[in-house]
C-alpha positions as a Markdown table, in Angstrom:
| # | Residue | x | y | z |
|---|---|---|---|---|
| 1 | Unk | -74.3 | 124.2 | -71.3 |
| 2 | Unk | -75.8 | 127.4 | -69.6 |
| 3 | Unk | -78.5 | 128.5 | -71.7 |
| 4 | Unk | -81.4 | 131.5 | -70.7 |
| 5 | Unk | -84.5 | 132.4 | -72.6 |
| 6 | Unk | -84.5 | 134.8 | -75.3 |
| 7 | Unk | -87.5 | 136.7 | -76.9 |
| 8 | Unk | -85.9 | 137.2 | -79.9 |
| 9 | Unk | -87.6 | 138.9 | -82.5 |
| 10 | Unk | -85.6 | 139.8 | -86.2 |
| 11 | Unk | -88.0 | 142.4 | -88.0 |
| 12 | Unk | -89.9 | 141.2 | -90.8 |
| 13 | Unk | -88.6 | 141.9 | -94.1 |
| 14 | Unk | -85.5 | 143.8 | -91.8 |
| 15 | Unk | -82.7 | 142.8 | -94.4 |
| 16 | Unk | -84.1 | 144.0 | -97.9 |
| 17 | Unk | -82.1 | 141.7 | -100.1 |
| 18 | Unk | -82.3 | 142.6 | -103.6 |
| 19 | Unk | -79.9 | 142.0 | -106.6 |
| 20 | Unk | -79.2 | 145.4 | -107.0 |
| 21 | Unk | -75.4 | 144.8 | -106.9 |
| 22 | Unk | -75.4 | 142.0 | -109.4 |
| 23 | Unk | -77.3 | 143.8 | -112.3 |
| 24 | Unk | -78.1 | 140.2 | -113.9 |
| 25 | Unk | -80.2 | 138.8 | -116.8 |
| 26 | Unk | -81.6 | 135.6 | -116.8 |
| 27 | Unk | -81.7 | 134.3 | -120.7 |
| 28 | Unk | -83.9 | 131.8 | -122.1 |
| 29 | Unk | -84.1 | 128.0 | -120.7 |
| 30 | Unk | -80.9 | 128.9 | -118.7 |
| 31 | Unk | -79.7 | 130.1 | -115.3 |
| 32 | Unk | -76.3 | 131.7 | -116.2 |
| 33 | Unk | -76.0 | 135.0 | -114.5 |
| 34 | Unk | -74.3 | 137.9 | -116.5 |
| 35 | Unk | -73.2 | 141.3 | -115.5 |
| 36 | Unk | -73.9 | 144.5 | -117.4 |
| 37 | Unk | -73.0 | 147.7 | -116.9 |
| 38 | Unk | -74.6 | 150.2 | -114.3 |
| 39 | Unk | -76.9 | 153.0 | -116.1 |
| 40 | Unk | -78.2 | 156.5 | -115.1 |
| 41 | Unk | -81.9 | 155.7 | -114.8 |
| 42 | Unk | -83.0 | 157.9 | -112.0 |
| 43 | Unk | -85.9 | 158.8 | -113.6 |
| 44 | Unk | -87.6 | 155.5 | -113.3 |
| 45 | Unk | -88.1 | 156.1 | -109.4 |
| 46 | Unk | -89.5 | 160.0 | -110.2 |
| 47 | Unk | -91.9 | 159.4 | -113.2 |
| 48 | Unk | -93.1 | 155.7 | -113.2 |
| 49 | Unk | -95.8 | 154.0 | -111.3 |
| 50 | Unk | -95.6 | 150.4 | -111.0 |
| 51 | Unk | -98.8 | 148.6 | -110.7 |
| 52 | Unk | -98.3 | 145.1 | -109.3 |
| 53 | Unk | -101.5 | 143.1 | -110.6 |
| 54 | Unk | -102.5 | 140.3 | -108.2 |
| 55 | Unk | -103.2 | 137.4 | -111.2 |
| 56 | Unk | -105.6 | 134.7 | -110.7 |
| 57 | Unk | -104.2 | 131.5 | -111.4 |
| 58 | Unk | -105.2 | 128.5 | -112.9 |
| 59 | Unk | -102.2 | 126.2 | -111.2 |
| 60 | Unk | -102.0 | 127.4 | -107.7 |
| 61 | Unk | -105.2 | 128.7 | -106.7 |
| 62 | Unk | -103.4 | 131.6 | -104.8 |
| 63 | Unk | -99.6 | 132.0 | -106.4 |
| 64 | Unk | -99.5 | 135.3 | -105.2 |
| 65 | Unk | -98.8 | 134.0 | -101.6 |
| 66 | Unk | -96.5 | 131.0 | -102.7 |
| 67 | Unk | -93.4 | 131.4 | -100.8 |
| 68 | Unk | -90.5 | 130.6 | -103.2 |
| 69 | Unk | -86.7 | 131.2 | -101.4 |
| 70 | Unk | -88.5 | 132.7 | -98.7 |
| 71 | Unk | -90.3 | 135.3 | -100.4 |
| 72 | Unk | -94.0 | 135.2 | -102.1 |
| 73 | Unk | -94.2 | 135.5 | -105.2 |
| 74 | Unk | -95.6 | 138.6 | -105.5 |
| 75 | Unk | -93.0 | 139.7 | -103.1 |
| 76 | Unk | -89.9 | 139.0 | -105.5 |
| 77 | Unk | -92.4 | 140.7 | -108.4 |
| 78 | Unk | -92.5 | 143.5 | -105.8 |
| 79 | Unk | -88.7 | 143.7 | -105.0 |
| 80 | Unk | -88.0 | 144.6 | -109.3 |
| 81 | Unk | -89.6 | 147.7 | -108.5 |
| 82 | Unk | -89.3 | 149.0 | -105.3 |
| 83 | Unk | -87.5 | 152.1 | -106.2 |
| 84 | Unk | -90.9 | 153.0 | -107.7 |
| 85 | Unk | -94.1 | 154.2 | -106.2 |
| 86 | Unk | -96.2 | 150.9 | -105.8 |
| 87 | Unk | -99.7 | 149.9 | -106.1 |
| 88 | Unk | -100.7 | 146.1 | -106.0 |
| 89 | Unk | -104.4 | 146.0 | -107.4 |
| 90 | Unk | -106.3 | 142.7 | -107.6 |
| 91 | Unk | -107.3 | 141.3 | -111.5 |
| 92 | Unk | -110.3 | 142.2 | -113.0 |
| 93 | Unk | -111.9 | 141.3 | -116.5 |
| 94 | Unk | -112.0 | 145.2 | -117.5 |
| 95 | Unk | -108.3 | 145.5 | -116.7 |
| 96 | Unk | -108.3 | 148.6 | -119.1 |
| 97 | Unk | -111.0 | 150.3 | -117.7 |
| 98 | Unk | -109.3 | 149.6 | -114.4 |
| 99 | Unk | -106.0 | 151.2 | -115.2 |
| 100 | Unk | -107.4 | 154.5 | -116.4 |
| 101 | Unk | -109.1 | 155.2 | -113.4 |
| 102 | Unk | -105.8 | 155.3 | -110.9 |
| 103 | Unk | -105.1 | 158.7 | -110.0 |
| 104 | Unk | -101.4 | 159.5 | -110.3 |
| 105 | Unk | -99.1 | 162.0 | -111.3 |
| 106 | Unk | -96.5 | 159.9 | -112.6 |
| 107 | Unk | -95.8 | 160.4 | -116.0 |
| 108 | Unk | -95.7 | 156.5 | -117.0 |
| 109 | Unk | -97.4 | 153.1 | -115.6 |
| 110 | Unk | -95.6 | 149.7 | -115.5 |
| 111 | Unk | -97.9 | 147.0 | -115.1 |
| 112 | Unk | -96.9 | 143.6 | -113.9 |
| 113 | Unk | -98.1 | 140.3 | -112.7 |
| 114 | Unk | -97.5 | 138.2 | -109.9 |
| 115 | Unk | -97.4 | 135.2 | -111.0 |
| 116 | Unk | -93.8 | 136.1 | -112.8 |
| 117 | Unk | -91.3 | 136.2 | -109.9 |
| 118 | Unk | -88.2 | 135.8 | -112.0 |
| 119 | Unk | -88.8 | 139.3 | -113.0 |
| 120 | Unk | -86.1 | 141.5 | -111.5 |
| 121 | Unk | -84.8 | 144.9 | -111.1 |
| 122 | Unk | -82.4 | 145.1 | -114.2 |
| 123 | Unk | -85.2 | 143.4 | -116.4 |
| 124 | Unk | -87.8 | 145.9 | -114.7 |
| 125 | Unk | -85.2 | 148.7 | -116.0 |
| 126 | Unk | -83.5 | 147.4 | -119.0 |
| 127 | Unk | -87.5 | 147.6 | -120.3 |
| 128 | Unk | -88.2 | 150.9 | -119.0 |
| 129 | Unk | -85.2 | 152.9 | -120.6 |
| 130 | Unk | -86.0 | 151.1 | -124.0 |
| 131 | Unk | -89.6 | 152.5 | -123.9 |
| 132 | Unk | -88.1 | 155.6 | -123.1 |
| 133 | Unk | -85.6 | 155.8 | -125.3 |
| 134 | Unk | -87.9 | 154.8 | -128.3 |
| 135 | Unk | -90.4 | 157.1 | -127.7 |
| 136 | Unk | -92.9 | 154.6 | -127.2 |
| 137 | Unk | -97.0 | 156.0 | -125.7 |
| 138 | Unk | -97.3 | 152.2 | -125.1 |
| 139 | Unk | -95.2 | 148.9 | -124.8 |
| 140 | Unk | -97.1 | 145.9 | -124.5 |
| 141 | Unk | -95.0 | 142.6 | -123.2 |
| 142 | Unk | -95.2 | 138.5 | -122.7 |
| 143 | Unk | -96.6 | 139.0 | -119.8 |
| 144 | Unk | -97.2 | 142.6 | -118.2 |
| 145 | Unk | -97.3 | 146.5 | -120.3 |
| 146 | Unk | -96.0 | 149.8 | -120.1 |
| 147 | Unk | -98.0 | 153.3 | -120.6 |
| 148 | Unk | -97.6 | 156.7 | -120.7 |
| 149 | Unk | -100.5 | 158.1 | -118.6 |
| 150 | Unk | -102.0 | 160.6 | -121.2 |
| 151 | Unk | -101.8 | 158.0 | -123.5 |
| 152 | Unk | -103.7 | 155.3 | -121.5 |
| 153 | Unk | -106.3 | 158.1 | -120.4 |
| 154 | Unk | -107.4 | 158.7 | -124.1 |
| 155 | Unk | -107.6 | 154.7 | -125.6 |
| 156 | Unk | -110.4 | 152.8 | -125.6 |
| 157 | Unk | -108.5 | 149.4 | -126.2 |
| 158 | Unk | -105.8 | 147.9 | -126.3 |
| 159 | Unk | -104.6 | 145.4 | -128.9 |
| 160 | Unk | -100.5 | 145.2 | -129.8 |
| 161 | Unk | -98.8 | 142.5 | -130.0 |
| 162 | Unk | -96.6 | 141.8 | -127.2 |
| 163 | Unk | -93.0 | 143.0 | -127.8 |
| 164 | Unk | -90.6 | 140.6 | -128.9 |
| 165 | Unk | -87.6 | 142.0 | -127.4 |
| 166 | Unk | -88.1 | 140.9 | -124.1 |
| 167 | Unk | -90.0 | 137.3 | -124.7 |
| 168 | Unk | -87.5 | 136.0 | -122.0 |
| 169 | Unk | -88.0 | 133.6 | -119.3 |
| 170 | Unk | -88.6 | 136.1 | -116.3 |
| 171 | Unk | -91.8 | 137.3 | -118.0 |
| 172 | Unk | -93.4 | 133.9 | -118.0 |
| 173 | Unk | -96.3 | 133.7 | -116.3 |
| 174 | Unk | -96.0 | 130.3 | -114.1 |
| 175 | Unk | -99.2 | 128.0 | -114.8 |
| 176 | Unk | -97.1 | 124.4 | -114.3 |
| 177 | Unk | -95.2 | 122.2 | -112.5 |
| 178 | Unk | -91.8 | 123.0 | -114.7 |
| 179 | Unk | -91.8 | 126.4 | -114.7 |
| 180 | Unk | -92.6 | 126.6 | -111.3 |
| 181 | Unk | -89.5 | 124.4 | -110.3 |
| 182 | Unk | -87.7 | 126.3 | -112.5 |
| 183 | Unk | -88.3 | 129.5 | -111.5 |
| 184 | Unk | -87.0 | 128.2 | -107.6 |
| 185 | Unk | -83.7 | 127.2 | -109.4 |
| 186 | Unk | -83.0 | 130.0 | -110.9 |
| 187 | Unk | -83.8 | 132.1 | -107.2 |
| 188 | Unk | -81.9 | 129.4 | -105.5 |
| 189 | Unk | -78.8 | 130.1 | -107.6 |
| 190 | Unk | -79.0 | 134.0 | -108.0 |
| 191 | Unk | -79.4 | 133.8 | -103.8 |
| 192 | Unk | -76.3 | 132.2 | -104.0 |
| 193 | Unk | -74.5 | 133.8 | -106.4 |
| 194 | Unk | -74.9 | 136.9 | -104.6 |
| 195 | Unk | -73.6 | 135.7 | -101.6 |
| 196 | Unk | -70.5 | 134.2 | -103.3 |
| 197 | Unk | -69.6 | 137.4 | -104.8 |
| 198 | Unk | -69.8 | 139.2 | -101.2 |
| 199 | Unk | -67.3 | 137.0 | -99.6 |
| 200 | Unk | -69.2 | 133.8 | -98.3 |
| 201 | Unk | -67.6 | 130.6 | -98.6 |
| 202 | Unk | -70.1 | 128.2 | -100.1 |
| 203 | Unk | -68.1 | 124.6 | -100.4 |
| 204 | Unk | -71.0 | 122.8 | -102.2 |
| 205 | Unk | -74.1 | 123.7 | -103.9 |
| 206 | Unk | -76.7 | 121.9 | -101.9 |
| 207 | Unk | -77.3 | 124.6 | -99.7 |
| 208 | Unk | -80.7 | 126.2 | -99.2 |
| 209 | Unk | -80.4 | 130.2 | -98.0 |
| 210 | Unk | -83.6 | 131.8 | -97.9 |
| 211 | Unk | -83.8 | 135.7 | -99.8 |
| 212 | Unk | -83.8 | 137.7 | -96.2 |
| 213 | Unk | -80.5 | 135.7 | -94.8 |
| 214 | Unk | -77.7 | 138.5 | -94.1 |
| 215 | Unk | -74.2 | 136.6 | -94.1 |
| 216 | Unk | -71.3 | 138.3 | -94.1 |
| 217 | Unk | -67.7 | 138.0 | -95.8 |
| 218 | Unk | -65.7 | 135.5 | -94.3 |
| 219 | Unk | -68.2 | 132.7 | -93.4 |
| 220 | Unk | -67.7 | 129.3 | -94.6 |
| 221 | Unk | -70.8 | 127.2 | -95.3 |
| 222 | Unk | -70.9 | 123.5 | -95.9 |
| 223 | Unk | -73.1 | 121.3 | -98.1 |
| 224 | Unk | -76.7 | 120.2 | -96.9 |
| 225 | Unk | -77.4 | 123.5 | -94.2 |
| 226 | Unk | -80.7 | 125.1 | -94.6 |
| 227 | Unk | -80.9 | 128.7 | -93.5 |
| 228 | Unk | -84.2 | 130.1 | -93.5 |
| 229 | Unk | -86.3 | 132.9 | -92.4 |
| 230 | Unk | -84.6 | 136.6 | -91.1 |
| 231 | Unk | -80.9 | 135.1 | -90.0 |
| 232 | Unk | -77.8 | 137.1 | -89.7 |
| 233 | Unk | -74.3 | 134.6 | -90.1 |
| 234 | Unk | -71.7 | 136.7 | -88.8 |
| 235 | Unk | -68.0 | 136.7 | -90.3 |
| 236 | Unk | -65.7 | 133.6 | -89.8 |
| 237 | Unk | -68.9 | 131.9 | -88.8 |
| 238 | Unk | -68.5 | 128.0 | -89.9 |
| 239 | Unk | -71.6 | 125.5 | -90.4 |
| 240 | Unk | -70.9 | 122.3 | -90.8 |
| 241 | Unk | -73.2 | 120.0 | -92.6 |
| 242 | Unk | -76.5 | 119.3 | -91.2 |
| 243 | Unk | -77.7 | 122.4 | -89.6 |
| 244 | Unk | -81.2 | 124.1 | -89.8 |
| 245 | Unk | -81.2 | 127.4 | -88.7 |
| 246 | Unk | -84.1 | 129.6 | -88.5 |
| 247 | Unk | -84.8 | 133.2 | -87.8 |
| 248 | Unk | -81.1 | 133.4 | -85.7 |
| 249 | Unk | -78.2 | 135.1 | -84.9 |
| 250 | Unk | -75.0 | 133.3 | -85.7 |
| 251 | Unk | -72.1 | 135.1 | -83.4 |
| 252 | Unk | -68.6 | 135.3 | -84.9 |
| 253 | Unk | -66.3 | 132.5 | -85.7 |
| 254 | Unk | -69.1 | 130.0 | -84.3 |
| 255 | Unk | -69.0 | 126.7 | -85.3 |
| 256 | Unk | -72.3 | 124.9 | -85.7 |
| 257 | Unk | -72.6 | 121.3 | -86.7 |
| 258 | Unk | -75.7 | 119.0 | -87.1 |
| 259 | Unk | -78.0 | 121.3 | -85.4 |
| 260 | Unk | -81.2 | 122.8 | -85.0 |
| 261 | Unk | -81.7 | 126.6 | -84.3 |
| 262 | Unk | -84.8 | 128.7 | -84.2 |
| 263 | Unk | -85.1 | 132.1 | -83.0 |
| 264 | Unk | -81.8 | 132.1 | -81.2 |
| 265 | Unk | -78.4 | 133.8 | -80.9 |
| 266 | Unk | -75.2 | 131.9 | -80.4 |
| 267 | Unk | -72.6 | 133.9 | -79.5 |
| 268 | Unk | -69.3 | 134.7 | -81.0 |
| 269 | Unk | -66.6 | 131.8 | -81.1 |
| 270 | Unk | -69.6 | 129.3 | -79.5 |
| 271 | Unk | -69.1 | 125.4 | -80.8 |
| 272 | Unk | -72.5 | 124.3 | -80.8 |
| 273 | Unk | -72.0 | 120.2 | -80.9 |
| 274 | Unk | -74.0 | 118.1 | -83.4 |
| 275 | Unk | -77.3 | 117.0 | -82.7 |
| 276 | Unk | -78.6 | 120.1 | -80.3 |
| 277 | Unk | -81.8 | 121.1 | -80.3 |
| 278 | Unk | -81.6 | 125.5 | -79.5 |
| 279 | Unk | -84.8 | 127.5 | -79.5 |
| 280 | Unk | -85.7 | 131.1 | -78.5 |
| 281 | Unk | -82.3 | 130.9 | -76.2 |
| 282 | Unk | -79.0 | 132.9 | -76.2 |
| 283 | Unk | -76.0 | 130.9 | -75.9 |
């Protein structure tokens, strides 16, 4: 088999995956995925100001940076509001204090923590449009608050009780072992939920697929593959059971079977035979 070298390089954080097409809710102690309908909440992205608080942690000295499905945590806090102007400040004891001093002129601030990566984009707006619609100056949550700018600017403290309305799973803060592996299932099976609605085949549910895989409609995926890192799986692509595939291009109707694959590109219709070893190559 011919191969040449390849300097391959997939840009970092080039496939924006996001859950924007599945508009799901995660409910307590469970996993199961519902669908609700889209809203007009345009606003969010003109008037709010989400502030991203980098938590200290008692569990994992540095959580923030904890790569869960191929993403930090911070990152998947990130990703729930992106449509947002974003500012990721570092935790301090006079958090208050620390609040009324940014400089913005959105009209509302939406603080969050990232040590709770389950939060997601229809969580992040399902509690914005309820503050809004209730008229609320401030919202104060499990984990996390919400504030109208004039209204933070002109409080000393700040002592509500969290809202009960949304004392759901994705606003845990993680600080063990459970929630932690919980928090990866429920990633791992939104990841590939997604990917099931858009077309892929996924003929078993061991199967690890990292947040920034692109696949497309028409691939069939076997049990026991592990696709990690910035990889594009083109349509009619099949991967038999056993392959690890990083950072790659995977060519149309390839078969790939039992192997290993880093920072390569197999071309379309290639049978890659079980047991190869392909790095930074074209094929």
């Amino acid at each position: 088999m011919e191969t040449t070298e390849l300097d391959l390089e997939i840009s970092k954080n080039q496939i924006a995956f996001d859950f924007d097409a599945m508009e799901e809710s995660v409910e307590e102690e469970s996993s199961t995925l519902s669908l609700v309908s889209a809203k007009n909440l345009d606003w969010i992205k003109d008037e709010v100001l989400f502030v991203v608080i980098k938590a200290k942690n008692e569990f994992i000295e540095n959580l923030a940076e904890f790569l869960l499905m191929g993403k930090t945590a911070l990152e998947w806090v990130m990703l729930a509001g992106n449509h947002c102007q974003t500012m990721v400040i570092d935790e301090d004891q006079n958090l208050l204090a620390r609040l009324k001093n940014i400089q913005t002129d959105k009209k509302i601030i939406a603080v969050f923590y990232s040590d709770t990566p389950l939060l997601d984009k229809a969580l992040f707006n399902e509690i914005l449009n309820y503050f809004s619609s209730k008229g609320f100056n401030a919202l104060k949550l499990l984990r996390g608050a919400i504030f109208r700018v004039d209204y933070l600017k002109a409080i000393s403290e700040f002592v509500q009780a969290p809202n009960s309305k949304f004392n759901v799973v994705a606003l845990e803060k993680i600080d063990n072992a459970k929630k932690l592996v919980r928090a990866n299932q429920i990633l791992k099976e939104k990841i590939l939920a997604f990917h099931r609605k858009n077309g892929v085949v996924l003929l078993e549910d061991n199967i690890y697929i990292d947040a920034d895989v692109e696949i497309e409609s028409g691939a069939i995926i076997y049990g026991n593959n592990s696709i990690e890192g910035q990889t594009i799986i083109s349509k009619g692509a099949i991967l038999k059971s056993g392959n690890i595939i990083k950072d790659s291009i995977i060519g149309k109707n390839a078969v790939i079977e039992c192997a290993y694959i880093d920072k390569s590109k197999i071309s379309d219709g290639k049978y890659i035979l079980p047991f190869e070893r392909i790095v930074n190559q074209s094929i």
